[in-house]
SETI-269028 format. One record per residue (C-alpha): residue in three letters; y, x, z. Coordinates in steps of 0.05 Angstrom, whole numbers. Example, Ala and Ser with C-alpha at 12.3 -4.5 7.8 and 13.67 -1.06 7.14 Angstrom:
BEGIN
(ala, (-90, 246, 156)) (ser, (-21, 273, 143)) 
***
This chain:
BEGIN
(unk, (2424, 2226, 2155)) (unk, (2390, 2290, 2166)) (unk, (2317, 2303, 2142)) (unk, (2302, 2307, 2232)) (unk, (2330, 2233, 2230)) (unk, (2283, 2204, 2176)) (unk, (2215, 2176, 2214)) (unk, (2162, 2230, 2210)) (unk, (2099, 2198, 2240)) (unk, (2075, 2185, 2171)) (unk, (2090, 2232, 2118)) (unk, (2082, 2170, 2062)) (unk, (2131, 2140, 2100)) (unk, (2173, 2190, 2113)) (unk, (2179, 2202, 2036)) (unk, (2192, 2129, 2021)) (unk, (2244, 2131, 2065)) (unk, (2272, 2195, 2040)) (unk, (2269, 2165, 1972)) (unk, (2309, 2095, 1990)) (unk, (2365, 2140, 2026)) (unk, (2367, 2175, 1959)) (unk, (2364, 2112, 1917)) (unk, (2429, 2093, 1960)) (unk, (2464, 2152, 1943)) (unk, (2441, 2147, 1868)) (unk, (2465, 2086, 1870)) (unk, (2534, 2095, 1901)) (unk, (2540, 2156, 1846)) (unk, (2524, 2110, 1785)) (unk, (2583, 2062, 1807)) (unk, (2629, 2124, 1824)) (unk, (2621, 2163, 1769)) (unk, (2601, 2112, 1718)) (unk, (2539, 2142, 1695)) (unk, (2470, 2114, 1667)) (unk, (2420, 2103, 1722)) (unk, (2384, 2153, 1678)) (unk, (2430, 2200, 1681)) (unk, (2435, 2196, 1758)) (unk, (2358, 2200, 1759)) (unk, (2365, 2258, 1721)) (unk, (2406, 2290, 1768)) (unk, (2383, 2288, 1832)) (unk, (2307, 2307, 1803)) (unk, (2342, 2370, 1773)) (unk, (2394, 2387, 1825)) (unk, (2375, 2356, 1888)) (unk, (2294, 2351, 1889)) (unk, (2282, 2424, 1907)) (unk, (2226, 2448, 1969)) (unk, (2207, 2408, 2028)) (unk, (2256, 2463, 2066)) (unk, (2311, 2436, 2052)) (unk, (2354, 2378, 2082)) (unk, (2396, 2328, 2070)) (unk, (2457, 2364, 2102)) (unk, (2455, 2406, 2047)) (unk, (2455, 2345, 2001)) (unk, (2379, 2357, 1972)) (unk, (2332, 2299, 1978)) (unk, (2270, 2342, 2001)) (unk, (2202, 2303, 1987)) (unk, (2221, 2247, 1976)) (unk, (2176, 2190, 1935)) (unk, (2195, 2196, 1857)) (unk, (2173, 2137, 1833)) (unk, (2207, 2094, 1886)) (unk, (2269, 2128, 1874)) (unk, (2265, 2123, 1809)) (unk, (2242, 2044, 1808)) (unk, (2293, 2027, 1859)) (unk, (2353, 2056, 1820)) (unk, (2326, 2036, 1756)) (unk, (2314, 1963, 1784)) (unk, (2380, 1956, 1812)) (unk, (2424, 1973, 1755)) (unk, (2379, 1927, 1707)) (unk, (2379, 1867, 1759)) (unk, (2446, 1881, 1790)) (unk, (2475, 1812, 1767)) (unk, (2417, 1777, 1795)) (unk, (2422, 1822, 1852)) (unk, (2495, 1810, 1865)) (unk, (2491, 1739, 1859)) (unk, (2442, 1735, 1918)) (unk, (2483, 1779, 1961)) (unk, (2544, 1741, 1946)) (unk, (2513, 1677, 1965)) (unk, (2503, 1696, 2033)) (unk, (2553, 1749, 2046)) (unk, (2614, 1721, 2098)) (unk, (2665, 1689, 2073)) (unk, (2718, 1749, 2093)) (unk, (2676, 1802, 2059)) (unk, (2659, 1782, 1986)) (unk, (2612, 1841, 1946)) (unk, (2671, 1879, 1919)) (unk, (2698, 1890, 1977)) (unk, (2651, 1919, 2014)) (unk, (2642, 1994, 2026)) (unk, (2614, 2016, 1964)) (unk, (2556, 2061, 2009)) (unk, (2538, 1991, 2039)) (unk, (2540, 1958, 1975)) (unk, (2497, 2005, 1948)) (unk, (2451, 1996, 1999)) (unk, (2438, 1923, 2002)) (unk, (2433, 1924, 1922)) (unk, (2377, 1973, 1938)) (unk, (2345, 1932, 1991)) (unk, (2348, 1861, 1953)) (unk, (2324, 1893, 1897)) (unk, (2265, 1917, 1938)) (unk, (2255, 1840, 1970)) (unk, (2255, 1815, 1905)) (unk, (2219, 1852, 1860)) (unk, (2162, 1884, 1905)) (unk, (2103, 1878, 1944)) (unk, (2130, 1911, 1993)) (unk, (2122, 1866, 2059)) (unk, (2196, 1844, 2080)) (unk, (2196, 1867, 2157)) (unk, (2184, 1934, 2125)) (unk, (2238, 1930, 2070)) (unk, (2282, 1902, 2125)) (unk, (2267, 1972, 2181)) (unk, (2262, 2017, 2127)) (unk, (2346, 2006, 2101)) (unk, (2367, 1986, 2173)) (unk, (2339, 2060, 2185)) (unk, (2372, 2075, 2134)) (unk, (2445, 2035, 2153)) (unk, (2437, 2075, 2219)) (unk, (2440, 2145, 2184)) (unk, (2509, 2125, 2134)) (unk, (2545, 2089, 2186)) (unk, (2557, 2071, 2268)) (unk, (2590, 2003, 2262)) (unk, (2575, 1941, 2259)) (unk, (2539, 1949, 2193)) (unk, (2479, 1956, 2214)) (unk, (2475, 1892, 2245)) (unk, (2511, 1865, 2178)) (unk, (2450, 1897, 2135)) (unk, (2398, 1859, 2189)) (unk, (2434, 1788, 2177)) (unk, (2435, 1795, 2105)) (unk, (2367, 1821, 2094)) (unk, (2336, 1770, 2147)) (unk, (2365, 1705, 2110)) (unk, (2348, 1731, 2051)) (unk, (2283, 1740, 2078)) (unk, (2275, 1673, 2096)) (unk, (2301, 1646, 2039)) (unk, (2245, 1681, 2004)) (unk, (2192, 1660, 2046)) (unk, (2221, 1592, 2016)) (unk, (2221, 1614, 1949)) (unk, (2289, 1612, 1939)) (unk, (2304, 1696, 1933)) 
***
């Protein structure tokens, strides 16, 4: 996803969003690599947070919202067993969590995490990572990221999340 694709009719949003595609790939590095969520945090704040020039084609994760980052990574790797317990429960049979691609895994961690634990309103949570679906991959996953997000959804609305 280039910096052009990220919505820019709101420059809050646009930064929030910025900051979940970033939480995604924070994400995906702390399973790769191993290392802390700290140490991931670390990272992209030093290497990859640099002036509002800059783009994500050149792997920089121009102004992007801090302190979601940060809470969304952070979140994920403390509640990931919670986390992957929800997603397994309504993943399809054929694809159980390890499996999965680990960008998309990454990214509904990121996104239950964000149903879950905030007060952000779920249609939004739900737009804002198929957005960002739509920039990591042209498949079907996008409409796998809707389905999952949606029951979950509902299943919240139930209080069952």
């Amino acid at each position: 996803m280039t910096a052009t694709d990220a919505p820019a009719t709101n420059p809050t949003r646009r930064s929030r969003t910025i900051a979940r595609v970033a939480a995604v790939q924070g994400l995906f590095q702390c399973e790769q690599s191993g290392d802390t969520a700290e140490t991931v945090i670390s990272q992209f704040i030093r290497h990859r947070r640099v002036s509002s020039t800059a783009s994500f084609d050149d792997g920089h994760i121009p102004d992007a919202d801090l302190k979601l980052f940060q809470e969304i990574v952070l979140g994920v790797t403390r509640r990931q067993d919670d986390i992957d317990a929800k997603l397994s429960d309504v993943l399809p049979e054929q694809w159980p969590l390890p499996r999965l691609d680990p960008v998309l895994r990454a990214l509904l961690r990121a996104a239950v995490f964000e149903l879950i634990a905030t007060d952000t309103p779920d249609r939004i949570i739900i737009n804002e990572y198929l957005d960002v679906a739509h920039g990591f991959f042209s498949g079907d996953e996008p409409k796998m990221v809707n389905g999952i997000l949606d029951t979950l959804s509902r299943r919240g609305s139930d209080g069952n999340v």
